[in-house]
C-alpha positions, 0 to 999 in steps of 0.5 A: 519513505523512499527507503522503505519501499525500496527495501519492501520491493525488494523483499517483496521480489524475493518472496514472490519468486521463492513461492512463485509455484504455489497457487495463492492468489486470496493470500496475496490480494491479503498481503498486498492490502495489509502492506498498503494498511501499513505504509498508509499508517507509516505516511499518517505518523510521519505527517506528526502535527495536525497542522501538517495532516490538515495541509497535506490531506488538502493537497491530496484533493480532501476537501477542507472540511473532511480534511480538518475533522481527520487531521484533529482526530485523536484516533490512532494511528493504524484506525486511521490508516483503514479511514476510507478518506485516508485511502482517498488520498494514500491511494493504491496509484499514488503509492505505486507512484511512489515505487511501490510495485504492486504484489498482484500484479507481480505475482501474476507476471511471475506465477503465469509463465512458470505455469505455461512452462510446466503445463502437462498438456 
């Protein structure tokens, strides 16, 4: 996991300064959420057994019923990646724990200054 947040920051970088001057805040909050959609759904395959996503979603603060009716769920797994339990406990903080820079929040840091450079006033 700490490879692929690795190698998606750094793409991430990469593309927010190569478009830093376009004005496309929508499309950005768009990206952003369907990256964490896709690392929530990555973290979920990972965790393979229903043994493995019961415990885990335990130690993620799920209470024990709600943890073992998600963990036994024959649904699939991008579904489930969008299950607002399994984005209690993948939260937006806990992957930004994990490296994940936050594609808002960079956009803004990079988009605001060229602007304040730029500005023709």
């Amino acid at each position: 996991m700490a490879e692929i947040i690795k190698t998606l920051n750094s793409v991430i970088r990469g593309w927010i300064n190569y478009f830093k001057i376009c004005c496309m805040k929508t499309l950005i909050r768009d990206i952003s959420a369907h990256v964490r959609r896709r690392l929530r759904q990555i973290i979920w395959k990972q965790w393979k057994n229903c043994g493995t996503r019961f415990k885990n979603l335990m130690k993620l603060g799920i209470h024990e019923r709600t943890s073992r009716k998600y963990a036994w769920s024959r649904k699939g797994y991008w579904r489930m990646s969008k299950n607002p339990v399994i984005h209690l406990a993948i939260s937006n903080k806990r992957l930004e724990k994990r490296g994940l820079i936050s594609i808002e929040k960079y956009f803004e840091k990079v988009h605001e200054p060229y602007f304040l450079i730029y500005d023709v006033n």
